[in-house]
TIVEX-43566 format. One record per residue (C-alpha): residue number from 1; residue in one letter; z, x, y. Coordinates in Angstrom, 1 decimal. Example, Ala and Ser with C-alpha at 12.3 -4.5 7.8 and 13.67 -1.06 7.14 Angstrom:
2
<site nr="1" rest="a" pz="7.8" px="12.3" py="-4.5"/>
<site nr="2" rest="s" pz="7.1" px="13.7" py="-1.1"/>
! end
This chain:
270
<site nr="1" rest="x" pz="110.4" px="127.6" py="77.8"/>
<site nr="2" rest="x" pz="109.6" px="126.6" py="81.0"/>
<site nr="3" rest="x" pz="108.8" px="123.2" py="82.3"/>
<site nr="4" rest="x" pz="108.6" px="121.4" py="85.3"/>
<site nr="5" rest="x" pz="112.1" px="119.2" py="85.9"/>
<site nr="6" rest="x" pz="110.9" px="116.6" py="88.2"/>
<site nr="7" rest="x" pz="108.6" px="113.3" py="87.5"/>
<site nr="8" rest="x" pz="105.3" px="113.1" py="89.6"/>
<site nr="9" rest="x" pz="103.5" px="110.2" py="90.8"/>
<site nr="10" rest="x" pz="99.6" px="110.4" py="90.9"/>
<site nr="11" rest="x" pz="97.4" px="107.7" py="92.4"/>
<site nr="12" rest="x" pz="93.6" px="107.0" py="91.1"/>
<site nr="13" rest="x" pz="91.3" px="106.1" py="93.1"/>
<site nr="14" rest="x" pz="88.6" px="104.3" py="91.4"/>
<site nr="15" rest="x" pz="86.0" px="103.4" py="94.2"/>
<site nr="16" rest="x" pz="82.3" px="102.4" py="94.1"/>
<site nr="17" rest="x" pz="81.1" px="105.2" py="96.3"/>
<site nr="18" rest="x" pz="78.2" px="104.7" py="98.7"/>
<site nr="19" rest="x" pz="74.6" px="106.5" py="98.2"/>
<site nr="20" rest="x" pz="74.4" px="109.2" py="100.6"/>
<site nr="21" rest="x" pz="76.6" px="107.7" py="102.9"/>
<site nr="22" rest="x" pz="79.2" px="110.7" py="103.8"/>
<site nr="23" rest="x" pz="80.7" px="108.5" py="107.5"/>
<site nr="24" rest="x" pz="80.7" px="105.5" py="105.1"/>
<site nr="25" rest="x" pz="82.6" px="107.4" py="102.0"/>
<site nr="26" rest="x" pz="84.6" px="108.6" py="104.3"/>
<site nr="27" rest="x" pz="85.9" px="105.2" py="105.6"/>
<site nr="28" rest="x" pz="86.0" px="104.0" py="102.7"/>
<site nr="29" rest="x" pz="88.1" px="106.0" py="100.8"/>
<site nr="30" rest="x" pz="90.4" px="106.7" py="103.5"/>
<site nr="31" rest="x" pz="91.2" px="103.4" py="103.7"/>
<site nr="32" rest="x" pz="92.4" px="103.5" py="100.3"/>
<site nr="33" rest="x" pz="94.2" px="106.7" py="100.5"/>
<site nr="34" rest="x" pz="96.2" px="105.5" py="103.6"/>
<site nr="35" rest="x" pz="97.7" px="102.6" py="101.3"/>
<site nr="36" rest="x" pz="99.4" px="105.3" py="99.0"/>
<site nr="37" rest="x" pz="101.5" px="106.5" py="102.0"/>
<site nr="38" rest="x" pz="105.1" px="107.6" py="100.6"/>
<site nr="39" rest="x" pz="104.0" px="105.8" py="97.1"/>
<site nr="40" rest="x" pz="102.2" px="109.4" py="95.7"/>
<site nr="41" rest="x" pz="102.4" px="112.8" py="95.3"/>
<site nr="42" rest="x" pz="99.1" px="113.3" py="94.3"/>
<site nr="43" rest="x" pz="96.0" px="111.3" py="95.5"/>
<site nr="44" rest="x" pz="93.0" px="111.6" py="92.9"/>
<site nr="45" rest="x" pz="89.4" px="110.5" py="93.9"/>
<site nr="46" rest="x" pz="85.9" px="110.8" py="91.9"/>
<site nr="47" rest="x" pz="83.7" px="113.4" py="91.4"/>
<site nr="48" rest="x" pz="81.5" px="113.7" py="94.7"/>
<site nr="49" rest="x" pz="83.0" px="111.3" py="96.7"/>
<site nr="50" rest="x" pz="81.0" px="111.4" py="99.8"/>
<site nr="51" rest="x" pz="77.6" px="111.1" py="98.2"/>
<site nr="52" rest="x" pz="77.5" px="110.2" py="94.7"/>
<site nr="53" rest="x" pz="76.4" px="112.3" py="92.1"/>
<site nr="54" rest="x" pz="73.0" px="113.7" py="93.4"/>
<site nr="55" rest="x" pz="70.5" px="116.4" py="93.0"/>
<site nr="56" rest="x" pz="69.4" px="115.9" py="96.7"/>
<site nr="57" rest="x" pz="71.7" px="119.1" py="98.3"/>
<site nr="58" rest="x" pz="69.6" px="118.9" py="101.8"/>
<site nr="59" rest="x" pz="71.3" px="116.7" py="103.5"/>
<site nr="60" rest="x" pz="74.1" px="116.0" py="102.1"/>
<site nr="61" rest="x" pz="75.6" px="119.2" py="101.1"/>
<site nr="62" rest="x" pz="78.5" px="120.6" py="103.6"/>
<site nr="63" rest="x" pz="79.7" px="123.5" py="104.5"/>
<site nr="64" rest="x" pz="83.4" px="124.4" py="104.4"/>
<site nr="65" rest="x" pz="83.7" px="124.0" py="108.2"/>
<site nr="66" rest="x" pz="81.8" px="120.8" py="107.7"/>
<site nr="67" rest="x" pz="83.0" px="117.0" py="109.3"/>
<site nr="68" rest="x" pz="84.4" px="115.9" py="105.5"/>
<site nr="69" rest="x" pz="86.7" px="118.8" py="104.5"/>
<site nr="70" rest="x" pz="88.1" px="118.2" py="108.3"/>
<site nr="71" rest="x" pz="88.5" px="114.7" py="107.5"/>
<site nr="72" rest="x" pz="90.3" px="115.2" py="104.2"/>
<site nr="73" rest="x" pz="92.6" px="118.1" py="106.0"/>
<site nr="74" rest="x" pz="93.6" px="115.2" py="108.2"/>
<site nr="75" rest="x" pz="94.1" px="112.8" py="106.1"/>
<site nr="76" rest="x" pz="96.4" px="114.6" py="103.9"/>
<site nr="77" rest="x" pz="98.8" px="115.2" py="106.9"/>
<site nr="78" rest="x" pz="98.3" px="112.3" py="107.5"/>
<site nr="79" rest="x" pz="99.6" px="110.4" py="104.1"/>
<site nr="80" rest="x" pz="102.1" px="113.7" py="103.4"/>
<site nr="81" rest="x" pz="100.4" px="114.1" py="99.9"/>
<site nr="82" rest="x" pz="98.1" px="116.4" py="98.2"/>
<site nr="83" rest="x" pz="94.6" px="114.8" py="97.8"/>
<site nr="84" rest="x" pz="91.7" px="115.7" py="95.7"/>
<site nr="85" rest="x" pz="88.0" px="115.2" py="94.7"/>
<site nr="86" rest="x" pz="85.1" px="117.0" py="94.6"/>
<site nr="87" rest="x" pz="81.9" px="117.7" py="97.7"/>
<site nr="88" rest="x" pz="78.7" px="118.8" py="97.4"/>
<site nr="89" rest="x" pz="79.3" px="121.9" py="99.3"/>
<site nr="90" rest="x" pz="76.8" px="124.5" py="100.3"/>
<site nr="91" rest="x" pz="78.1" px="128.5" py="100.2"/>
<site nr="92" rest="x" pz="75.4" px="130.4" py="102.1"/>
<site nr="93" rest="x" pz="72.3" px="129.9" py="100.4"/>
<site nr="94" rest="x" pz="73.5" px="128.0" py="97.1"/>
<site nr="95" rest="x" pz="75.4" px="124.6" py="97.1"/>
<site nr="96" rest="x" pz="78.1" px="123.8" py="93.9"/>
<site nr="97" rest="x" pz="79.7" px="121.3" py="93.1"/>
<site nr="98" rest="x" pz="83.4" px="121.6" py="94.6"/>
<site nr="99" rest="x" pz="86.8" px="120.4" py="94.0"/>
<site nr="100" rest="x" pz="88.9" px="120.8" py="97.0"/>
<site nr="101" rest="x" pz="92.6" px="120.4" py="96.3"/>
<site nr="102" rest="x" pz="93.5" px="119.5" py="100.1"/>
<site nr="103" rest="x" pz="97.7" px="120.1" py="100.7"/>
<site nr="104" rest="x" pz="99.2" px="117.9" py="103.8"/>
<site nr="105" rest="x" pz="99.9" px="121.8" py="105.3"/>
<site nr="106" rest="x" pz="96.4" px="122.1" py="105.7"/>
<site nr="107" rest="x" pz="95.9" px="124.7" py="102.9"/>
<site nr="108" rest="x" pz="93.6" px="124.1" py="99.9"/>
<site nr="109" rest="x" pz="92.4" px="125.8" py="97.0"/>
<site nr="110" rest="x" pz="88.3" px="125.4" py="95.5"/>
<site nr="111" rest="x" pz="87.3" px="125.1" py="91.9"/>
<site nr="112" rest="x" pz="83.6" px="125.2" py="91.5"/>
<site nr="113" rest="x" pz="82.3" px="122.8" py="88.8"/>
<site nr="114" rest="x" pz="81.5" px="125.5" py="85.5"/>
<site nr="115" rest="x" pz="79.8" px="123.5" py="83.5"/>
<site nr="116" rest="x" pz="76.4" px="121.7" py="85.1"/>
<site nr="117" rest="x" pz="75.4" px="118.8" py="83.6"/>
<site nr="118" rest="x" pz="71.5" px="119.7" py="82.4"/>
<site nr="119" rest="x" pz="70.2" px="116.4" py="81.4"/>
<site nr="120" rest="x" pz="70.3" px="115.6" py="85.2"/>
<site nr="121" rest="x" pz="68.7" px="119.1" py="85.9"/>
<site nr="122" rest="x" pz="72.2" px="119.7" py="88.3"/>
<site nr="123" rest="x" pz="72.1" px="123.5" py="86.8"/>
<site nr="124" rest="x" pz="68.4" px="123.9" py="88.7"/>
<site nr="125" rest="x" pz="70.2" px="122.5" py="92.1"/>
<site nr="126" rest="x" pz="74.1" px="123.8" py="92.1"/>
<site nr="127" rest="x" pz="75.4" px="127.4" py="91.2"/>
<site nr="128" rest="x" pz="78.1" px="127.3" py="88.2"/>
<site nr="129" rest="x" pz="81.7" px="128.2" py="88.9"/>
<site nr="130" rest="x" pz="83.9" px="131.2" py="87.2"/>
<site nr="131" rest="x" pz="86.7" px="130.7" py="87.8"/>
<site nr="132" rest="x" pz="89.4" px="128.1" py="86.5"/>
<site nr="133" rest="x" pz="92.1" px="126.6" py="88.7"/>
<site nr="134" rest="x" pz="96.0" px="126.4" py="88.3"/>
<site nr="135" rest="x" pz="98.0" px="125.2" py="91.1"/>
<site nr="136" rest="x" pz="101.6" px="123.9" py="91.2"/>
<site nr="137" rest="x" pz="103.1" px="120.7" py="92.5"/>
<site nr="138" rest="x" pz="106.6" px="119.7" py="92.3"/>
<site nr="139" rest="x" pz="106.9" px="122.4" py="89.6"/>
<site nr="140" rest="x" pz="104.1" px="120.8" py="87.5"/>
<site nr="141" rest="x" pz="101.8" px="123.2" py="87.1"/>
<site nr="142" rest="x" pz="97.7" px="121.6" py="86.8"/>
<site nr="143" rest="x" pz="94.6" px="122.1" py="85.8"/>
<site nr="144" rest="x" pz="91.6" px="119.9" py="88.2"/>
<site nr="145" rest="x" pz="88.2" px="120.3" py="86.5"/>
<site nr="146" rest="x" pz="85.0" px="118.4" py="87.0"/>
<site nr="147" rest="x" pz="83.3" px="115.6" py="85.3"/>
<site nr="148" rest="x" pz="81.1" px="117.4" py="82.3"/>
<site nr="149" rest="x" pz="83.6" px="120.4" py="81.6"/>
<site nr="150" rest="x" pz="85.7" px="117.4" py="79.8"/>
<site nr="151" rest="x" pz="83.2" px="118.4" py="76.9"/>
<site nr="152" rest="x" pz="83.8" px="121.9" py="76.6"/>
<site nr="153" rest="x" pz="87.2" px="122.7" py="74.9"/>
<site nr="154" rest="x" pz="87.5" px="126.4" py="75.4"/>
<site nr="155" rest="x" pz="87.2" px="126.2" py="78.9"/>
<site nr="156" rest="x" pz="89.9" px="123.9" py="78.9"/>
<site nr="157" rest="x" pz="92.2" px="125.2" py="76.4"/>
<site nr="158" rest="x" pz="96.0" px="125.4" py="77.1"/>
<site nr="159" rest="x" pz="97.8" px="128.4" py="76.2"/>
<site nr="160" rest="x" pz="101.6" px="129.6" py="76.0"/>
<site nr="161" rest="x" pz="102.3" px="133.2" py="76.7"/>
<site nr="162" rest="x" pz="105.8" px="134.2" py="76.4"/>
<site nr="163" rest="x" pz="105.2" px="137.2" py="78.4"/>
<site nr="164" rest="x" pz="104.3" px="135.6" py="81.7"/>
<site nr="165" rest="x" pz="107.1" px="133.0" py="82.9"/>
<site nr="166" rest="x" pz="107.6" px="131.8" py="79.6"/>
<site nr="167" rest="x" pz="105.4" px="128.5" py="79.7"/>
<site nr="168" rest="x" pz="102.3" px="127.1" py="79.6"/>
<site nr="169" rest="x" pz="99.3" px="127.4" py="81.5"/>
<site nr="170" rest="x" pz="99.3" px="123.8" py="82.4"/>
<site nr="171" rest="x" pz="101.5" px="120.6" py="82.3"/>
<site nr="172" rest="x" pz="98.5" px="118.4" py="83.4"/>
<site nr="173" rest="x" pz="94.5" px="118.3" py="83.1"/>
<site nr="174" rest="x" pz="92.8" px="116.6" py="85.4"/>
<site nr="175" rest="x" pz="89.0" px="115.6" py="85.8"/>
<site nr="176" rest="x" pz="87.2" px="113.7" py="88.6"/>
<site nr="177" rest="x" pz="84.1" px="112.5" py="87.4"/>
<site nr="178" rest="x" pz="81.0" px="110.3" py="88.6"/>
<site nr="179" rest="x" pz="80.5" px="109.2" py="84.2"/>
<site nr="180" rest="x" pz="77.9" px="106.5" py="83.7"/>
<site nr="181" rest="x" pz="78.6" px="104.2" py="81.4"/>
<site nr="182" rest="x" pz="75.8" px="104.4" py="79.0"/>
<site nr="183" rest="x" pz="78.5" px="107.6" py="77.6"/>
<site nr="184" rest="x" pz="81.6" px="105.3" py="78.1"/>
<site nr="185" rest="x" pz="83.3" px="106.3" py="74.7"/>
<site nr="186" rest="x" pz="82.6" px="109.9" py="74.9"/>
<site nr="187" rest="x" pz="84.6" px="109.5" py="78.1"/>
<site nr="188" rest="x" pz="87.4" px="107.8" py="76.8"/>
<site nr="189" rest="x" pz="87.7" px="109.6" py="73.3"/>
<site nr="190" rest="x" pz="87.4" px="113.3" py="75.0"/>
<site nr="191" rest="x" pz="90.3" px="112.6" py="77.0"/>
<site nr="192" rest="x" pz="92.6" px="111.6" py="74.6"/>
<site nr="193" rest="x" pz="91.2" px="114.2" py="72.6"/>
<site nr="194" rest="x" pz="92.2" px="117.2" py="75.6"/>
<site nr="195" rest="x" pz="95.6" px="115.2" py="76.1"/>
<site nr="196" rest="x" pz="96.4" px="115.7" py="72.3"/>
<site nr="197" rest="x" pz="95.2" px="119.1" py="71.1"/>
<site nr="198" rest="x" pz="96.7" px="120.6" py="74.8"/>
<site nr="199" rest="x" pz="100.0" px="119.6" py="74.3"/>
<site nr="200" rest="x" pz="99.5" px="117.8" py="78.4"/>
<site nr="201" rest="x" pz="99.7" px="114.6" py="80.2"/>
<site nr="202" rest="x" pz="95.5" px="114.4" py="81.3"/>
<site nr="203" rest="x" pz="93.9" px="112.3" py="83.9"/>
<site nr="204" rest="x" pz="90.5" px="110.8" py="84.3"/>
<site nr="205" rest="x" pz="89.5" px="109.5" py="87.6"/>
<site nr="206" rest="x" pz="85.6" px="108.0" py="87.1"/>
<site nr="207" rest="x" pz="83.7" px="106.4" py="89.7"/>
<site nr="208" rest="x" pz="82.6" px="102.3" py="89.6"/>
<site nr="209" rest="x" pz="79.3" px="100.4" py="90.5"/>
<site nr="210" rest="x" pz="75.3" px="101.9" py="90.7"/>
<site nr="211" rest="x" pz="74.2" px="104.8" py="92.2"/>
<site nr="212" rest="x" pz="70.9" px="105.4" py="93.7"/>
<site nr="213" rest="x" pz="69.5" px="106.5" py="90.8"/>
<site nr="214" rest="x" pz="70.1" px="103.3" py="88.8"/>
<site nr="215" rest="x" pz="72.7" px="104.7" py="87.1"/>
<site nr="216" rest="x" pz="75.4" px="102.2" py="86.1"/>
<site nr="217" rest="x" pz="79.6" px="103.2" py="86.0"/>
<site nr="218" rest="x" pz="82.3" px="101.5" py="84.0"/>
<site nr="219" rest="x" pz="85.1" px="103.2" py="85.4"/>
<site nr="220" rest="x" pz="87.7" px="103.8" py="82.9"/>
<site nr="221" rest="x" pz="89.7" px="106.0" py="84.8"/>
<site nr="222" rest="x" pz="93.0" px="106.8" py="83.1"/>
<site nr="223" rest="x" pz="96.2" px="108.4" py="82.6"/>
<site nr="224" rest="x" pz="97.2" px="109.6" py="79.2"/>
<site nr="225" rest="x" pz="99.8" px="111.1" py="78.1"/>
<site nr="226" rest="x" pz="100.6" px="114.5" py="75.2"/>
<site nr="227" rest="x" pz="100.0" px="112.0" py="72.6"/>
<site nr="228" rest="x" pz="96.5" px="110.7" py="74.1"/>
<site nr="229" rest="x" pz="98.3" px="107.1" py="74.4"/>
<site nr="230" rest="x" pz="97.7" px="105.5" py="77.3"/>
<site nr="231" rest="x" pz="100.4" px="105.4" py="80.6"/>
<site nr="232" rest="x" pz="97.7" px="103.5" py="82.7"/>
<site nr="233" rest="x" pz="93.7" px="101.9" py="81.6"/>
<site nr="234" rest="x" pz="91.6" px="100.8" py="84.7"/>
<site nr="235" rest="x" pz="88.6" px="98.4" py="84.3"/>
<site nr="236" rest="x" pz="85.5" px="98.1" py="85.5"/>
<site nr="237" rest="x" pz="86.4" px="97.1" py="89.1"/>
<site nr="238" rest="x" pz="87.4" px="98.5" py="92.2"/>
<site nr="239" rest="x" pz="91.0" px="99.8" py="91.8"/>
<site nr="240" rest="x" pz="93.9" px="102.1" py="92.7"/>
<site nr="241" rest="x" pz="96.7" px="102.5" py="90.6"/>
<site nr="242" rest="x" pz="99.8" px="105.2" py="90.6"/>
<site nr="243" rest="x" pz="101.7" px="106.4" py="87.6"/>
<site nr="244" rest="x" pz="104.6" px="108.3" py="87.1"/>
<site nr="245" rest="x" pz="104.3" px="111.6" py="84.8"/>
<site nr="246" rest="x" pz="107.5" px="111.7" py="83.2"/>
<site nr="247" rest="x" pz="108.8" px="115.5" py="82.9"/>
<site nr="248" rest="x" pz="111.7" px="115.3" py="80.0"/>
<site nr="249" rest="x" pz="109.2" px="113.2" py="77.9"/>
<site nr="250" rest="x" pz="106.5" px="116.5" py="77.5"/>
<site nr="251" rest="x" pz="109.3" px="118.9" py="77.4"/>
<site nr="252" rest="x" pz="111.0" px="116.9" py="74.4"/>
<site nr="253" rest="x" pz="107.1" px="116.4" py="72.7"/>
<site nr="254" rest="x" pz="106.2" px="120.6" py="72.9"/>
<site nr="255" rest="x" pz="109.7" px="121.3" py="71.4"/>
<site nr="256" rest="x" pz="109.3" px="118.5" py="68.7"/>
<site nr="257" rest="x" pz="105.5" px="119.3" py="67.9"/>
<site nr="258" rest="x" pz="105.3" px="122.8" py="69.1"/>
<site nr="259" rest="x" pz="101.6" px="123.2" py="67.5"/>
<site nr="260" rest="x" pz="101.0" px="125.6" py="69.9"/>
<site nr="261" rest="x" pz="102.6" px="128.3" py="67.9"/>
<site nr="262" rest="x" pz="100.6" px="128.4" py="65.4"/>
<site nr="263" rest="x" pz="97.0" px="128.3" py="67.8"/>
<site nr="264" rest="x" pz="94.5" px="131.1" py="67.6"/>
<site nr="265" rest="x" pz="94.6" px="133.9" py="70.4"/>
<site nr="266" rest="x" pz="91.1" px="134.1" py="71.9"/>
<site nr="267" rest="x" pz="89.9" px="135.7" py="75.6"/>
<site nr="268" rest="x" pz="87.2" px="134.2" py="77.2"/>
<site nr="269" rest="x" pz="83.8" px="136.4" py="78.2"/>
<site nr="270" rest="x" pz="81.2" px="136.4" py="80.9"/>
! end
């Protein structure tokens, strides 16, 4: 079986991001970032980080060659660390909801939120993603999905295939979210809940403060680990923490509680 060898360190950034303020958002969370220097591997801010979570694409969606995804190519050189979080991002004539995992050698890979949240009518503004991300760091390989795909287990399911490498799709799950608080303990149970039934170290990294829309956020950003227990809680308050992902730990859990042998074999459709 193959696993990845090394520890990681990851760094949360749990801001209170400013209402359609992109310049502002931009300040203020490269402050923050430009603190981790040398102290990270992995940088993680919230779900729509430049704006908040909002149904209002005309002005403040961006386009890939837009003043924020030049800004966060920069600032990962900049800090020598992988940074991500998702932008409201218009693709020709439809906007989604993109994660952008930035790399300090300017390349980057996009995951296109899948699952739109409904209740805030973001599937009538934003086009749905496909296609599910894997990328590798340090040999860990991860899994960066967004905000209201925490509740959907299928998307997120980890599986082992013998056949290709001989490991798992993923060592960690990771979701940047903009979660109100009013659903505080769906947020914190689901995570454990993806931690423990994947077999996976999972993040959370929520958003703190009130939107423009009223809507009121708790934070409780966290890093679990393949038992759902807890490596690091955050409050309520502005805060950036880093943890350490520790590497013999998950292998020695999956070969001591390999329940993935006996999991049910499933494709997913359309």
């Amino acid at each position: 079986m193959s696993e990845p060898t090394q520890p990681l360190r990851v760094s949360l950034v749990q801001g209170d991001t400013l209402w359609h303020d992109a310049a502002a958002n931009r300040a203020y969370y490269g402050d923050r970032v430009r603190a981790l220097r040398g102290q990270s591997d992995l940088i993680v801010l919230p779900e729509t980080f430049t704006s908040g979570f909002t149904n209002e694409t005309q002005g403040n969606a961006e386009t890939m060659d837009g003043e924020s995804l030049r800004w966060l190519t920069a600032l990962a050189a900049e800090v020598d660390c992988v940074i991500t979080g998702s932008l409201v991002t218009r693709i020709g004539e439809k906007c989604v909801n993109r994660l952008v995992w930035m790399r300090p050698d300017g390349s980057f890979e996009c995951y296109d939120k899948r699952h739109l949240f409904r209740m805030a009518r973001e599937h009538e503004r934003y086009a749905a993603g496909a296609q599910r991300l894997i990328v590798e760091l340090k040999g860990w390989r991860i899994c960066p999905l967004v905000c209201y795909d925490l509740r959907f287990p299928v998307w997120i399911r980890n599986c082992y295939d013998a056949t290709v490498a001989g490991r798992f799709d993923y060592d960690l799950v990771l979701f940047v979210a903009n979660w109100p608080s009013a659903r505080r303990y769906a947020w914190q149970t689901l995570l454990r809940a993806r931690a423990i039934e994947n077999l996976s170290y999972c993040i959370g990294v929520n958003r703190v403060g009130t939107d423009g829309n009223g809507l009121h956020y708790a934070g409780d950003s966290a890093v679990l680990d393949f038992l759902g227990q807890p490596v690091v809680e955050l409050g309520a308050s502005e805060l950036t923490v880093t943890a350490t992902l520790d590497a013999s730990a998950l292998a020695a859990h999956r070969t001591r509680f390999p329940a993935w042998m006996d999991a049910d074999r499933f494709e997913l459709g359309d």
